[in-house]
Every structure is written in C-alpha cells, then in structure tokens.
GUNU-865239 format. One record per atom (N, C-alpha, C): residue in three letters; x, y, z. Coordinates in steps of 0.2 Angstrom, whole numbers, plus 5000, padded with zeros to 4 digits. Layout:
AlaXYZ/...
***
This chain:
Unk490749435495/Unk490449395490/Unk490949395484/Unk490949325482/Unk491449305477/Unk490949275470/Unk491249305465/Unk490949285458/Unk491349225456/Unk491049165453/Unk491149145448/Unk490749095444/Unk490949145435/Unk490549105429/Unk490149145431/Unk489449125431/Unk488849135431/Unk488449135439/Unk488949145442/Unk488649125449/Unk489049185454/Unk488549185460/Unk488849245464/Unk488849215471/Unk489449185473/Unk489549135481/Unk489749195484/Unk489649165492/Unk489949205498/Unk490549185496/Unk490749235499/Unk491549245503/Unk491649205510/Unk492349165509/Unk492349165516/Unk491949105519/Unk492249035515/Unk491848975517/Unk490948975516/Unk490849025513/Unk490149015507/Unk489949055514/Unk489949105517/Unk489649125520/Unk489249195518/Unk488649225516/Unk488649295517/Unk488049325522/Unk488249375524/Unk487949425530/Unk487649475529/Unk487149495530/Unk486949555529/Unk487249585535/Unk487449575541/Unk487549585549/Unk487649515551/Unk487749525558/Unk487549455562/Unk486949425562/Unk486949355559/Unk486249315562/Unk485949355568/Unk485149355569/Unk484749375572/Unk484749325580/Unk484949345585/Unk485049295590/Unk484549285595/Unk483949325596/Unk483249355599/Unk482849285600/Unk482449275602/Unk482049205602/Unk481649215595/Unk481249155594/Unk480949165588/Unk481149145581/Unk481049095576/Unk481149085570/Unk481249155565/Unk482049155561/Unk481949205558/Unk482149175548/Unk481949215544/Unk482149205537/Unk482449245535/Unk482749225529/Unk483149275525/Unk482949265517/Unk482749345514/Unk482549355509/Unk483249395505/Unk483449375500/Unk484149385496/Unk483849435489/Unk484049495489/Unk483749525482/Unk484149565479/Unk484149565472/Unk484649565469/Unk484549645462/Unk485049685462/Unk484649725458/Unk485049765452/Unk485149775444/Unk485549785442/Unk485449865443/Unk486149905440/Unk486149955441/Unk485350025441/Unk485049985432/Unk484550055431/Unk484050005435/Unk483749965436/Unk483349905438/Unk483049915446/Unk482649885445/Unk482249885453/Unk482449805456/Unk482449845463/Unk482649765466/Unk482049715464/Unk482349645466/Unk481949585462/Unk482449535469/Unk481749495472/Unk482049465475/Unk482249395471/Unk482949335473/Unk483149295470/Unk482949245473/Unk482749255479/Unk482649155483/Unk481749175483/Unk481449125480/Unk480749125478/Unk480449105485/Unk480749055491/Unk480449055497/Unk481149055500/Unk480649075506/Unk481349095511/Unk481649065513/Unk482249075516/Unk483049065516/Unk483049055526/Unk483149005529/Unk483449015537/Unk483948995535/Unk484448975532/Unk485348995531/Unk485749045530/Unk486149075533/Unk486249145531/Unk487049145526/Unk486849105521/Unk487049105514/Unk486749065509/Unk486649095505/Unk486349085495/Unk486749115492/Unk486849055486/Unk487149035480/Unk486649085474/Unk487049165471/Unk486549185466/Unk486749145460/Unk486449115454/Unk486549085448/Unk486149115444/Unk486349095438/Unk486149135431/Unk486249215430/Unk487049205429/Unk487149295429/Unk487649275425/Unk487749345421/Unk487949375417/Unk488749405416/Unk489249375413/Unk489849375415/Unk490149455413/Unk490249495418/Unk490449575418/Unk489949625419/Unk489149595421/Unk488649645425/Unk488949665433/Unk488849725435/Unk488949755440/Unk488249735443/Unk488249715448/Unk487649695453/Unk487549715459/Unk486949745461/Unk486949775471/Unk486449715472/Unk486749695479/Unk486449655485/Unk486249675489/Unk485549665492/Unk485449665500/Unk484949595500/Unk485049595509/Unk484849545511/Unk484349575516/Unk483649535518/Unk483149555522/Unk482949495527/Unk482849505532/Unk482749455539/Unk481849455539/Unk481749395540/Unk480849385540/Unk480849355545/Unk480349355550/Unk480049305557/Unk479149355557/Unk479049305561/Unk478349325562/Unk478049405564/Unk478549435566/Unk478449515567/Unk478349545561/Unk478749525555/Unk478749565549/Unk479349565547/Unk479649605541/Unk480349605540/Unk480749655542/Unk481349645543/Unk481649685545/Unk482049735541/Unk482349815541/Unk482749855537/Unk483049795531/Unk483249835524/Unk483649795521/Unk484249825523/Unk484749745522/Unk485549785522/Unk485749755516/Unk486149805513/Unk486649785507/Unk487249805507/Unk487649755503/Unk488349775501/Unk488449855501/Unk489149885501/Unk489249965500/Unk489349975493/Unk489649885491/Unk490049895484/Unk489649845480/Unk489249885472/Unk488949825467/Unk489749795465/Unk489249715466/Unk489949655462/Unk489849645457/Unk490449635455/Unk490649645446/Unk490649525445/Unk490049525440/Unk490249455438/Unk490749445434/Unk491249385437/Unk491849375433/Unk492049295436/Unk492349285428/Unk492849185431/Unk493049235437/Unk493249155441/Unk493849135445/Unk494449145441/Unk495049175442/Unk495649175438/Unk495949105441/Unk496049065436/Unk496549005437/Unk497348995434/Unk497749025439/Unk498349015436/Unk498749005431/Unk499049025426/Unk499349015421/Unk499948975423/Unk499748925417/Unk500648885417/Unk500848855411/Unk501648855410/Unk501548845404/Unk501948775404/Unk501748715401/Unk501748645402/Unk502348655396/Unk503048655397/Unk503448625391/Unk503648575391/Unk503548525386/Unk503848445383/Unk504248445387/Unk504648375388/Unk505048375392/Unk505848365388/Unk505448345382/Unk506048365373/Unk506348425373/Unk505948485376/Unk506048545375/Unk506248575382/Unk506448545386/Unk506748565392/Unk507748565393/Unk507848525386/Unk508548545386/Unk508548575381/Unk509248595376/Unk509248635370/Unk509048585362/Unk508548615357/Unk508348595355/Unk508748605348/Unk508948545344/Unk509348575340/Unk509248525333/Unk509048575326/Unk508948555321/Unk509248565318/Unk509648555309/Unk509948585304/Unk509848635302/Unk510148675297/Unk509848725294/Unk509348695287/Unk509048735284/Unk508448705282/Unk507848665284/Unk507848625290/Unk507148595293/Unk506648625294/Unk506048595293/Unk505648625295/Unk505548635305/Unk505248695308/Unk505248685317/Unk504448695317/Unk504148655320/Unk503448655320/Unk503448635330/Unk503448675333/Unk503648645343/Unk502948665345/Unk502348615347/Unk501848635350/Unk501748635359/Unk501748725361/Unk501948705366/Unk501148695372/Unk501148655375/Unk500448665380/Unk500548735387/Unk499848735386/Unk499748785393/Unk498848785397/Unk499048795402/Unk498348805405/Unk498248895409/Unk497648885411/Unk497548965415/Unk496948975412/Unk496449015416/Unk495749025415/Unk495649095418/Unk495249135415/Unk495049135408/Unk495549125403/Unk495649125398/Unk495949125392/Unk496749175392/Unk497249135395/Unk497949175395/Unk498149205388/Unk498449275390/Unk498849295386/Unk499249265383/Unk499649265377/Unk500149215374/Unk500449295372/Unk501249275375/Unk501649315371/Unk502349285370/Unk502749305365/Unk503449255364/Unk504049335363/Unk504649325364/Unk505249355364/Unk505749305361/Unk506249325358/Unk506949305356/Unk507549325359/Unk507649285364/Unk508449345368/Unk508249395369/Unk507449415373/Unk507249465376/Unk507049515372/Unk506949495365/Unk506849555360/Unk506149515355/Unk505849575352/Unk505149545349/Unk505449495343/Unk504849465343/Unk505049395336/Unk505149425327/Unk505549385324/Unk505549415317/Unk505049395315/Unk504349415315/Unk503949365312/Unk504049375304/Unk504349375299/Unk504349365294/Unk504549285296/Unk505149285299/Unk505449215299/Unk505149155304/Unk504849185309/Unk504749145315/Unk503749145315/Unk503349095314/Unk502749095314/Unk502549085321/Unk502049125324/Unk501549085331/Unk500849105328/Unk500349035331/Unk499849005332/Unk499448985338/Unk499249025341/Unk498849015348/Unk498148985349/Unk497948945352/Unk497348925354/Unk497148925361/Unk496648915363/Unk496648915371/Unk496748875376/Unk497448815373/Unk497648775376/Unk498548775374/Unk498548805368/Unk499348795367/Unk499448825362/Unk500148845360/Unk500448905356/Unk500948845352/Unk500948875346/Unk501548825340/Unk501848875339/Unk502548865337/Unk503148895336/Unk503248865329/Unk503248915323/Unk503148865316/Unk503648925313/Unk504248875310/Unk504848915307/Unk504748865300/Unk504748885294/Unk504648835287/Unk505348805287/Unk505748845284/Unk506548825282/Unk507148845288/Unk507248825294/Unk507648855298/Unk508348875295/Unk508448935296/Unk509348965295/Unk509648975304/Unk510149005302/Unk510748995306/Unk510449055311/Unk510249105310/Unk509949145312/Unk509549155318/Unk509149105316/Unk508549085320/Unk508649055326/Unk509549035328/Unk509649005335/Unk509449065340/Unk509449035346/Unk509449095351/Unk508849055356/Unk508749095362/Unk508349105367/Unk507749115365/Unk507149075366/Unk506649105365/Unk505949085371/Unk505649145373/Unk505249155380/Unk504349145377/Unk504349085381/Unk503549105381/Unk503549125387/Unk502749185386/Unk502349195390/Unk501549185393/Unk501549165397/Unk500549165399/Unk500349215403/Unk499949245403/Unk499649295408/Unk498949285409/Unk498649305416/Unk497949295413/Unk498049335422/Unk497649405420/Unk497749465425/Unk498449475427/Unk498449475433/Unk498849525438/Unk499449425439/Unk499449375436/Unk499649305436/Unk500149275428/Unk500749265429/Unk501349255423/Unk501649205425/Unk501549165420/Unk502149125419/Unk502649135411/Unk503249085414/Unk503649095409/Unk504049045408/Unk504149025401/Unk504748955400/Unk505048985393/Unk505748965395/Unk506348975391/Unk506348915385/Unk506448955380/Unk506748875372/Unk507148875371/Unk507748835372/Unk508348855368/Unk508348825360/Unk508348865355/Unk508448825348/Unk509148845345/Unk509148775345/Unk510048785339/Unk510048745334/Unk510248815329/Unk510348795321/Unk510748745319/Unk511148695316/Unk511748685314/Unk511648665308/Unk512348645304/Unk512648635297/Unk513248595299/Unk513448575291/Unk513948555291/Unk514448615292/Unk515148595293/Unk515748635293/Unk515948655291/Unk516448715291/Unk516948735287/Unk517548675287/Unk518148695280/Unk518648665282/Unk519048695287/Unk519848645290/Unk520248655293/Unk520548735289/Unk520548775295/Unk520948845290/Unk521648835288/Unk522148785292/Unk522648755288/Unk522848695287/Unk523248675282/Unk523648645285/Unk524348615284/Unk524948605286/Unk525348585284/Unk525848515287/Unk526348525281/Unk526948475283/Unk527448495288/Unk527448465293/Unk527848485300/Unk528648455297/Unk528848395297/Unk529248355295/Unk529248295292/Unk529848265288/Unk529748175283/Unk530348155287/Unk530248095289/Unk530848055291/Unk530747985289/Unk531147965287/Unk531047865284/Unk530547865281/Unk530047845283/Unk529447835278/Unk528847855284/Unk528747895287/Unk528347945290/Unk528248015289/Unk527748035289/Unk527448135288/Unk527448135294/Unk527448185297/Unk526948235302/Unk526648305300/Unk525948315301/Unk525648335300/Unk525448375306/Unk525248445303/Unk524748515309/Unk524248525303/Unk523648545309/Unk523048595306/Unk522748635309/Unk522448685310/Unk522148725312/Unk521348705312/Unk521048715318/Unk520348715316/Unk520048765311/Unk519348755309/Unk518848775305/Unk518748845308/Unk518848875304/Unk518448965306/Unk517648935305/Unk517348915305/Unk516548895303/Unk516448825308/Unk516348825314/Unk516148765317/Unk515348755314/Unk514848785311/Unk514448745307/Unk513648755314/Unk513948805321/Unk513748815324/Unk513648755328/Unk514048715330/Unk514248685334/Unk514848655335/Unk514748615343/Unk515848585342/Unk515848535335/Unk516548555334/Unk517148485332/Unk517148425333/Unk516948375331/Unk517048295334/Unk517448275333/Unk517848295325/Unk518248255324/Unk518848285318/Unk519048255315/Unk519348255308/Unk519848205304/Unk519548215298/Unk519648145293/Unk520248155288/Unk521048125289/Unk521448135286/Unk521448095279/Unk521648105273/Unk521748065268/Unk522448085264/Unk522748045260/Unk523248045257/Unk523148025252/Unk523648065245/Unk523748035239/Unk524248035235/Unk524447975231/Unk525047985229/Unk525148015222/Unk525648055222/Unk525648105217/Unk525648055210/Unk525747995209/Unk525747965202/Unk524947945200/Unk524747955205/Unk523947905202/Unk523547955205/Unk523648015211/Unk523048065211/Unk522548045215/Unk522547965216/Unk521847945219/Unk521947945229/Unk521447985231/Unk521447975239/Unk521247915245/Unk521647935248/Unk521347875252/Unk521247885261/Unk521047875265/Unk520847895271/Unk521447845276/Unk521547895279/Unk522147855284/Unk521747865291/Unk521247915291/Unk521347935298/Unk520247965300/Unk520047925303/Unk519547935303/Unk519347955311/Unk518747995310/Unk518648025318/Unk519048045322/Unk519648085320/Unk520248095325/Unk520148175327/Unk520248145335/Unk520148235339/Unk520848285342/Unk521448255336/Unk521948305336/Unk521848355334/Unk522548395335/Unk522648455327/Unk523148415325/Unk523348375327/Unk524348365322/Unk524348275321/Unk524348245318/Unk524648175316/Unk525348165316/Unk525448095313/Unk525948045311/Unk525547995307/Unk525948005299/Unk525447965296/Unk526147905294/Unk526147855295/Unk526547825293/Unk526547745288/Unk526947705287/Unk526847645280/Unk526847695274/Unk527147735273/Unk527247755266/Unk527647725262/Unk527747705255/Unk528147695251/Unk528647745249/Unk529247695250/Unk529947735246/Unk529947755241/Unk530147805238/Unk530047825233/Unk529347885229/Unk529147875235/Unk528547915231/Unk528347975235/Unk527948025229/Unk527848075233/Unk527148105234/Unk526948105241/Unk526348095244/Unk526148185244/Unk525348195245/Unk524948235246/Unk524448225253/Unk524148275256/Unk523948265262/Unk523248315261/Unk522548295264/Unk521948335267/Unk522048325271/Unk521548395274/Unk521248355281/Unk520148395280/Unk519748355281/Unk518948375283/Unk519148375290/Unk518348415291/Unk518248425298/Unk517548385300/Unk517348395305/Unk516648345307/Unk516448375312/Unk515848355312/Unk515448395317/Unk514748345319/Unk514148355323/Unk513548315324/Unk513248305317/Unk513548355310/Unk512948345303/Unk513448315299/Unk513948295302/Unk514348275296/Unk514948305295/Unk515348275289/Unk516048305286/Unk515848375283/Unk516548395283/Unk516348475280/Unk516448445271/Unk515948505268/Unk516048455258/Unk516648465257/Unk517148535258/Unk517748515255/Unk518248525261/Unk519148495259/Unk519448495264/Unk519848545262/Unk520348545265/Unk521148615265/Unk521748545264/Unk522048565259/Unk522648535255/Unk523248565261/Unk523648555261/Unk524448555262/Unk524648585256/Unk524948645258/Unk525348665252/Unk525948645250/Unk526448585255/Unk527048575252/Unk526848485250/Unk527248465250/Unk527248395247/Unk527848325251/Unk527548275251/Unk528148235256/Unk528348185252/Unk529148195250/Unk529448145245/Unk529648095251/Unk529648025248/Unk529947985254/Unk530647975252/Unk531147975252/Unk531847965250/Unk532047905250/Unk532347885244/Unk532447815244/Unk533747815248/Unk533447775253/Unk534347775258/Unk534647705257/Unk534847695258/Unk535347625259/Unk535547595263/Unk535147545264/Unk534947505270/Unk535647445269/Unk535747465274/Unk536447395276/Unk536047335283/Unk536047285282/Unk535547245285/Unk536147205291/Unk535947215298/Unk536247205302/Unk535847145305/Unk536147095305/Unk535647055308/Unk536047055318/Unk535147045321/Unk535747045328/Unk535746975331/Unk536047005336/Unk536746955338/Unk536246925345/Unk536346875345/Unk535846825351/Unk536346785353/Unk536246795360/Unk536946745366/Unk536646695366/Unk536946635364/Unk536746555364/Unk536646555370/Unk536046515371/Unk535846465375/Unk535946405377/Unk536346415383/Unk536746385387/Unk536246305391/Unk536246235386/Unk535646205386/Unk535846155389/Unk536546145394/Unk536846095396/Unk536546095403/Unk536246035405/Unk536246025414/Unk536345955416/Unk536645945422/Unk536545885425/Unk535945825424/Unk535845775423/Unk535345705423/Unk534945715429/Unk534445715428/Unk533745715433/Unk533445685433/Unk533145645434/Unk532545595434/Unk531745635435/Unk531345625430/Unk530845665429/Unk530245605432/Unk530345535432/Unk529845475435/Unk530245425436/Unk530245445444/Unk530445385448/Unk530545305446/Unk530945245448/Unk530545165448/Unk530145175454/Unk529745145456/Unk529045095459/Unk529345045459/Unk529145025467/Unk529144945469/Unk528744915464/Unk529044845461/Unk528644795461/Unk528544745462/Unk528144695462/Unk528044615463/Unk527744585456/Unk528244535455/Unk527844475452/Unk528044395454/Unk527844345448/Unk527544295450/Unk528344255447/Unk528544205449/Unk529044175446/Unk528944165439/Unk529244145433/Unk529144125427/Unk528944185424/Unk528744255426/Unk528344275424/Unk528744365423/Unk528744365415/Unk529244435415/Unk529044505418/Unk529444545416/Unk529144615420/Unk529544655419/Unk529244715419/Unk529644795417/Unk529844835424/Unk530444865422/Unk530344915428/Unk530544985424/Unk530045045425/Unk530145105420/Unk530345175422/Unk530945195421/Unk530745255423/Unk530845325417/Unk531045395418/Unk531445435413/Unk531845495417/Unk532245525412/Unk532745545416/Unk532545595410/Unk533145655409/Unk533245705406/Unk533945745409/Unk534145775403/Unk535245805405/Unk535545815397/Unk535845865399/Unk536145895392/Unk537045895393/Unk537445865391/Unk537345785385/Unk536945735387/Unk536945715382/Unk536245655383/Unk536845615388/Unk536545575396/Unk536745525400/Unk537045465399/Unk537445455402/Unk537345375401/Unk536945335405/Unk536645265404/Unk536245245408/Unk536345175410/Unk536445175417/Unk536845105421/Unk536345065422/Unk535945015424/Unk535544975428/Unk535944945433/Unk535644905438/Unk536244905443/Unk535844855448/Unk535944795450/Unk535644755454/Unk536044735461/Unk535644745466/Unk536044755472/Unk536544775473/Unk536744855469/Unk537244875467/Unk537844855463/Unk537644815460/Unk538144795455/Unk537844795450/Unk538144805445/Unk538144815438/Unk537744775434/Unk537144765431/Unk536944705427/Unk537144705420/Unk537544745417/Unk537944725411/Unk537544705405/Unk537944665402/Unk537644615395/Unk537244565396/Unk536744525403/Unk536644485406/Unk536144475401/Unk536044425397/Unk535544405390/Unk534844395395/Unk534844395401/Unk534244395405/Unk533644475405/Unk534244495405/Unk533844585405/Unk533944605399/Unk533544645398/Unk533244675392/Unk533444745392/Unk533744795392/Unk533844855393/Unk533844905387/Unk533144955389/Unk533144995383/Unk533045075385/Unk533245135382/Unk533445185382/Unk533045225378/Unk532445285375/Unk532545305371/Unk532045365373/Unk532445405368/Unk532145485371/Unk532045495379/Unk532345495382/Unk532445485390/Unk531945435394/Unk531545395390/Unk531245345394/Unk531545285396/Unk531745265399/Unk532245205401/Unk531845135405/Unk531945075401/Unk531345015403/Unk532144965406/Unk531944915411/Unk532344845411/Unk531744795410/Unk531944755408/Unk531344695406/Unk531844645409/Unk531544635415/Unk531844535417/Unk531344485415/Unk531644445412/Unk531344405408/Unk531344325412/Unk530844325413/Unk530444245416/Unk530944245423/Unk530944285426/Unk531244305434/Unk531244225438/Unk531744205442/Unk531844145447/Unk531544165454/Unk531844135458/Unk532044155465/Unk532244185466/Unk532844195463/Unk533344235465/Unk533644295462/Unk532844315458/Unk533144365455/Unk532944435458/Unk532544445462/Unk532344495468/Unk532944515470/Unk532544585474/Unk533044615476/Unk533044695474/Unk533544745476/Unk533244795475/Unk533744815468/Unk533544845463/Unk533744875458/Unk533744945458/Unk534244975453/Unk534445055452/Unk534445065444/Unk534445125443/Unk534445155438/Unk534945235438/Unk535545215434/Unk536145285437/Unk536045315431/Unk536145375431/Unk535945425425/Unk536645485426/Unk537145475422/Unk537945505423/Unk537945545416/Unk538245605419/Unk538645645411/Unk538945685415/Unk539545735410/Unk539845785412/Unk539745835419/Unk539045845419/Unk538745885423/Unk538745845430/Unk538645785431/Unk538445755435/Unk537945685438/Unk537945655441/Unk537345595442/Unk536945605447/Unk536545535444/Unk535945525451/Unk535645465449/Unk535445425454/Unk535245355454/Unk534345375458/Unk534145315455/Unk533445305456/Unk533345225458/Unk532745205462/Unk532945135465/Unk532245115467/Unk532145025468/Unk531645005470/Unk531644945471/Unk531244895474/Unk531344865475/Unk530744795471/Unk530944725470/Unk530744685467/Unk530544625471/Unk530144615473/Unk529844555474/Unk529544505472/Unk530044435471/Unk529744365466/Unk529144325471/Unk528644295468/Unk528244285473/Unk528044205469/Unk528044175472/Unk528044085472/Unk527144065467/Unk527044025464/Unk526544015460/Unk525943985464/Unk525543995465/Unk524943965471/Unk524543885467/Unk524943855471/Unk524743785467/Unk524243745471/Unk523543755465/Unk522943715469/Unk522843665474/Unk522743625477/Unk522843585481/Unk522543525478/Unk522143505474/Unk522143445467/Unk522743425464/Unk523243485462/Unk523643475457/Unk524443445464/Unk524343485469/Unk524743455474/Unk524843375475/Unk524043345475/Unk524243265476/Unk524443225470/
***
C-alpha cells in the first residue's frame, strides 16, 4: 500500500491483496476495513468490492492506519487478513530541483554598490528545504539577505561590496532527495592606477614610455590603458593614446623645443581608473641643426625610337573629291615626318596638304585625278631610328546617270 495526499493506493500497479484471489467456483466479494490505532474497525467500501483493489480517500496526512481486507460469497465471510504494518498517510515525495535562469548559469557580475536581488525558481513536493552556502561556508547574513517561498528563493544584497564575490550554493531537499546549483557573483570597480611609470628614452622628437600594471585590477582584468601628455608651458593634458593593451609606448609629433610630461590611467569593464601615475622625470625635445640634403634622383632616360601608335587604312574615294589619310606616331626626339607616294617623296607638292601635331599626322589630297592613287607611306625617323606605315588609295570614277549621258 502506497499513500498519497489524502488517499491510500495499492502498491504495485493499484493492486492490493489480502492473499490470492479466491480461485474455488463461486462468486466472491471483498470487504476493505479500515481502523486507526485506538479505534474499532470501520468498514470503508459501503457495498462490496469483486476487484481485488480500492482506492482509500479522505485521510488525514500523518495518521498511522491498520488494514484488513475480508472475502464475501454466498457461504459467508471469510477470516480477515491484514497488513503486519499500520501505514503512515504521507504526499508522494516529488523530486526537488532547482531551475536556475539561464542569466545565472554563467558568472554573474555587478559593480560595487548595486543593488543584487536574483530570484531563483524551484520545484519538489512537499515543500523543499531551502538552504544556501558561500564557498561552502554559511552566509553572512548581515550582508547577504534570503527569502523563500514554496516555489523560489531570492538572493537580496542592498549595496554590493567587493566582498560579497564568491561561490554561492543553493540547496533543495525534500527527504532522503537534493539538488544543488552553483552562483557565481562577481563584484567589480573601477581601478587602480598603473604602479609606475617612467621615461625609457627621447630621441629627435619621440618618448618611449614603460608602466607597470595596477596593484588594484578593480577585481577584474585590464582592458586597456589611456596615455596623455602635457606641455610643461600651458599644463594642459591631452590623450595620445586610447584603449591601448601594452605596458610600453612610443609617443611621437612632439614639438622642438618643449618639455613634455607623461600619465598613464588604467581601464577595465567600469571604466578608467579616477586618477593616473605621473612619470617622475620629464622629456625635453632638443632643438639640433638640420642640414637639409635634398636627394639625388637618376634622370629618366625619355628617349626611344618612332613608333607608330595607329596605322594608315586603306581608302577610296570619288575623283574631284578630297580626302585625308591619318595616322600617329610617338619617339623621343620628336621625329621627323616624310610622306611618300609610290615610294617617292611627295615634298612641297601644293596638292597635298601635310600636317604634323602632337604626334598626330594627317595628308589631305585635295580634289584627287586619276592618277593620283596608289599606295602612300608615312616614315617616322630620329636618332634612335625609323619606321614606315602604308596604305593604299583608290580613285573611283563619278557614276553618271544615264539622262545626263545623252
């Protein structure tokens, strides 16, 4: 027999026995009766029972209880038999467990001063034990507040300090059944300063700088650190160097003549630390005497032979009718430029028109005969060397309508 709540079930897929079912020919019943310790039995099934299990209901959660059960058929009833042992009414126990946020399942980290209010859930029936630990030791409850209900436990710190980081365990119990989940909480602050810093070496208009990390990381890592500089005439600082994850610099653009000072702040996830660590010596930039060398660059050598960069084209035209033939070249000395008809030289011939500029080079024959076709060149010569370019020219007769013919 199994209890729960207010009820007393079989055991054992709801089965209860006084013995074996009765196996004999003949209809049998079963009478269930139920009796507290100082009490007289009192049967609980008002008509009888051929199932050999009942459900007892309306019972009282922590009474000790004796059963027996009695067999009925038409002969009469049979001996009673009972349990050896009165059963105690009691819940079902339902596992405890403790449901932590899923926020709270990495490290949970807050500044110094916040307020920590973590509500964590849980289940488990009856009502689990709630208990908490700090790095396996009991809680400072001046500092640390818990508030349990019978679904979830709060973690209430007013003003967090630095102190209060650490491990901390929740537990649920509920009998001889424990669960348990881990908090990490970590306090932070700003930082300390750099414990030092100084001037390595000055050269031309350059510092180098070293520092030492913070004895105080602020309880957690370094991110960075914030360089600034000031010149000793005006006092006023100025930031050269932001987010930087060295120990050592090179500050550089300094002006000649002046003498500089050096911070350095520290940084962290809350910020810059309030104050910085000074450089105890000073960086004069020294004014030298610059002798100005201009350097020395090997001429470029811009000379090449005459090249033709667009060919002549064949072309054709009509008798009477002018025409260009174009090409261009390119060569360092500028070329000279021959035009040339059937290999010969066309010269001063007031028929052609010959023009030259910027390396484009045109011949215009003007109102062309018969006899002016043929193939023409263009020579391109200078010191370096030549080269000829060619095409040829076809005069083509005037197509005269056949009205005009008679």
């Amino acid at each position: 027999v199994e209890s729960q709540g207010s009820s007393l079930l079989p055991r054992r897929k709801g089965r209860f026995r006084s013995g074996p079912c009765p196996h004999s020919q003949g209809s049998f019943n079963h009478l269930f009766y139920l009796s507290h310790p100082a009490d007289d039995w009192k049967a609980v099934n008002e008509e009888l029972q051929k199932a050999c299990r009942y459900v007892i209901k309306n019972q009282t959660t922590g009474d000790r209880l004796k059963i027996r059960v009695v067999a009925v058929n038409e002969g009469g009833r049979s001996p009673p038999v009972a349990l050896a042992e009165p059963v105690v009414v009691k819940e079902v126990a339902d596992r405890p467990k403790v449901r932590l946020p899923r926020f709270l399942r990495q490290r949970y980290v807050a500044r110094v001063g916040d307020k920590i209010n973590l509500t964590i859930p849980f289940t488990g029936k009856p009502k689990p034990v709630v208990s908490w630990t700090k790095n396996g030791g009991p809680l400072d409850t001046k500092r640390v507040n818990i508030r349990s209900t019978e679904r979830d436990s709060i973690l209430f710190i007013r003003a967090a300090e630095r102190d209060d980081s650490g491990v901390y365990e929740m537990s649920v119990k509920v009998e001889d059944f424990e669960d348990k989940a881990p908090l990490i909480l970590q306090i932070v602050e700003l930082p300390g300063p750099p414990a030092s810093v100084k001037i390595v070496d000055t050269w031309g208009f350059n510092v180098a700088l070293e520092w030492t990390a913070p004895k105080d990381n602020g309880n957690t890592e370094i991110t960075g650190y914030t360089v600034q500089k000031a010149d000793k005439k005006t006092g006023d600082w100025f930031t050269v160097l932001e987010h930087y994850h060295r120990l050592n610099a090179t500050i550089s653009d300094l002006i000649m003549g002046n003498t500089y000072k050096f911070r350095v702040f520290s940084e962290n996830k809350c910020g810059i630390s309030e104050s910085a660590t000074v450089a105890k010596e000073e960086a004069k930039i020294l004014k030298t005497g610059i002798e100005y060398k201009p350097p020395e660059y090997k001429e470029h050598d811009f000379a090449e032979p005459p090249k033709f960069t667009t060919a002549l084209n064949d072309r054709s035209t009509t008798v009477g009718y002018s025409t260009k033939l174009l090409c261009s070249v390119r060569g360092f000395p500028k070329p000279k430029i021959e035009w040339m008809k059937n290999q010969m030289i066309i010269g001063d011939d007031p028929k052609f028109r010959q023009i030259c500029v910027q390396g484009i080079c045109s011949l215009e024959i003007r109102k062309p005969g018969n006899f002016d076709g043929g193939v023409y060149s263009c020579r391109a010569k200078n010191d370096l060397g030549e080269t000829v370019v060619s095409c040829k020219l076809e005069i083509k007769q005037p197509v005269i309508p056949e009205g005009d013919k008679k």
